[in-house]
Steps between C-alpha positions, in 0.01 A plus 500: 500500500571231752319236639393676845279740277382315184384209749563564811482719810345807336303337341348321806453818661281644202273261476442486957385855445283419210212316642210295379391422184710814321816324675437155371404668160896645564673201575373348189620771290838550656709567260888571326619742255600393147804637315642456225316438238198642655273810488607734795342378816313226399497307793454042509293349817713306695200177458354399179269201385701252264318314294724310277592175469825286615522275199318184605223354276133544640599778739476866280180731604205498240332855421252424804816424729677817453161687508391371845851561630462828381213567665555385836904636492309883396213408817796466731674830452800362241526730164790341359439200248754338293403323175656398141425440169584135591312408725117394475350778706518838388187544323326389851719781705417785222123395586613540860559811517239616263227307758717659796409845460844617620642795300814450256701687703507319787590178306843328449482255218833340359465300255815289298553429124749232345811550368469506125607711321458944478222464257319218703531677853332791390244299321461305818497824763152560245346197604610479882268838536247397261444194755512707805257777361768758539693782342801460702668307790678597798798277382608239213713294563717245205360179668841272414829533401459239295318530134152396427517136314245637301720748321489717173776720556803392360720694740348257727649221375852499517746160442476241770735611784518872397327725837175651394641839570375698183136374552536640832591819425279531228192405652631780775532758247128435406426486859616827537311651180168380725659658798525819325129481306338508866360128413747409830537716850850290523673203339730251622565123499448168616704227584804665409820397674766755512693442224180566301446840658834554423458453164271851506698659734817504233332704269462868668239556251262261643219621770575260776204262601328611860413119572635168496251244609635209632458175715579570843388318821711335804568190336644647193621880482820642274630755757702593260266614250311715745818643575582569156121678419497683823882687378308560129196639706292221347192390723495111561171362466483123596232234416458204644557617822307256703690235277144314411305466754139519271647218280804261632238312713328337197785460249613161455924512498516883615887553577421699832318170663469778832395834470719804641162620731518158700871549589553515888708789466236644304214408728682564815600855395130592401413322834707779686310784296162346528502507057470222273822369309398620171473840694875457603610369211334814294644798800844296423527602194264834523839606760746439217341762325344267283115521342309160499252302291315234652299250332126441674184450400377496890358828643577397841863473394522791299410690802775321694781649207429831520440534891891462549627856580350527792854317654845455455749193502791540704892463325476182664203390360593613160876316531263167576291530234771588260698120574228273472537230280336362216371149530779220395540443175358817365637876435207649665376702168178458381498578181773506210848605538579828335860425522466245237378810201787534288 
């Protein structure tokens, strides 16, 4: 499905004729099919609440973080929340929604496990709903292609140099036993370059994942591997889509020394749709057919992320976006090169 109706014009005509509060309860909700390795017509809202963590000391959510995000992400309309056994903060989200009120079923949680191993992931898928107070998520996602340091699994732990390309498919064989149980609406992957995917897609045995989640904002985007998903019908979820807008301003030595939101393109562009540049900056990608996570802990803000489908960016606009570049001497990602996983 192209662009024009999975972000665009229809889309913008929908919610016009939906008014009120039901129509901003809509655009918060807007969704896109799965497939895949997905249950039929389970569909992913185009704007979720991330709540992980780039990597940086100090900077991870605490239990109370993640809770209050919650909270205030549910108040403004948003349904879709993104967590992982990793991170600090999914405890504080499963209280959330238990505080919220909101049925199950209008929920999208996604959580993401480690590689490590078949007998470790489905260990792990146990205690990524035990700390959510679930049953089941919407989606899981294999956070990394690259193994857990932490590992058991031998399989894990090939010779230096060799690729990690059994743990992968192992751990993707017990992702798909959880897939199968019910414990998982969908699977997929994160931070899987192509190659990786690849690896899955050469056995015809294998269920093929209905995510990859990946970095993705103007100063650093792999074209290619959105091209690559969207011919394997894979949804591309980015994070980080703001680059870091809740964080770069107190880290000492951050490599982006200028956030992406005060570009003039950027700011000039939302000027001419009377939005904020975090509001372009989300539609950008939203148009590409692409589902976003962005990182706030600011109700005001919040509300700003999931009021963009009320417009539309012109190919112009989009081209402009699309050749900013990163600040000198930096690549423009914010967090770890997945390129680098063996």
């Amino acid at each position: 499905m192209g662009a024009m109706m999975r972000g665009g014009g229809l889309l913008l005509l929908l919610l016009a004729l939906a008014g009120g509060c039901a129509g901003e309860r809509q655009a918060a909700t807007q969704s896109v099919p799965l497939y895949n390795a997905a249950v039929p017509g389970l569909q992913m809202p185009f704007m979720g609440l991330g709540t992980g963590s780039y990597g940086a000391p100090g900077e991870s959510w605490s239990e109370d973080d993640a809770e209050m995000a919650a909270t205030a992400f549910l108040k403004s309309g948003g349904r879709r929340i993104d967590g992982a056994l990793s991170y600090k903060g999914q405890a504080g989200i499963g209280l959330a929604l238990f505080k919220s009120g909101v049925p199950r079923s209008e929920l999208f949680l996604t959580s993401k496990i480690p590689l490590s191993g078949y007998n470790e992931t489905l260990k792990n898928v146990d205690l990524a709903l035990a700390e959510l107070n679930t049953t089941y998520v919407d989606l899981l996602l294999v956070h990394t292609a690259c193994p857990n340091k932490k590992l058991i699994d031998p399989i894990c732990r090939p010779p230096k140099g060799t690729p990690h390309t059994a743990c992968r498919l192992s751990v993707w064989r017990a992702m798909e036993v959880v897939f199968k149980s019910g414990k998982a609406k969908a699977i997929g992957v994160s931070n899987y370059v192509a190659r990786h995917i690849q690896e899955i897609l050469n056995n015809t045995d294998m269920l093929v994942p209905s995510v990859n989640q990946v970095e993705f904002q103007p100063y650093h985007h792999d074209d290619e591997l959105a091209t690559f998903c969207k011919q394997h019908n894979i949804t591309f979820n980015t994070y980080a889509p703001l680059t870091t807008p809740d964080w770069a301003p107190v880290k000492r030595h951050w490599p982006l020394k200028r956030g992406v939101l005060d570009e003039p393109v950027m700011l000039q562009i939302a000027k001419t749709h009377n939005k904020t540049s975090a509001q372009v900056a989300l539609r950008w990608a939203i148009q590409q057919d692409m589902v976003v996570n962005p990182r706030s802990k600011n109700a005001e803000h919040m509300q700003e992320c999931v009021d963009v489908f009320d417009f539309e960016l012109s190919s112009d606009d989009m081209k402009s976006i699309g050749m900013i570049k990163p600040p000198p001497g930096s690549d423009g990602r914010v967090c770890g090169d997945p390129y680098k996983c063996e």
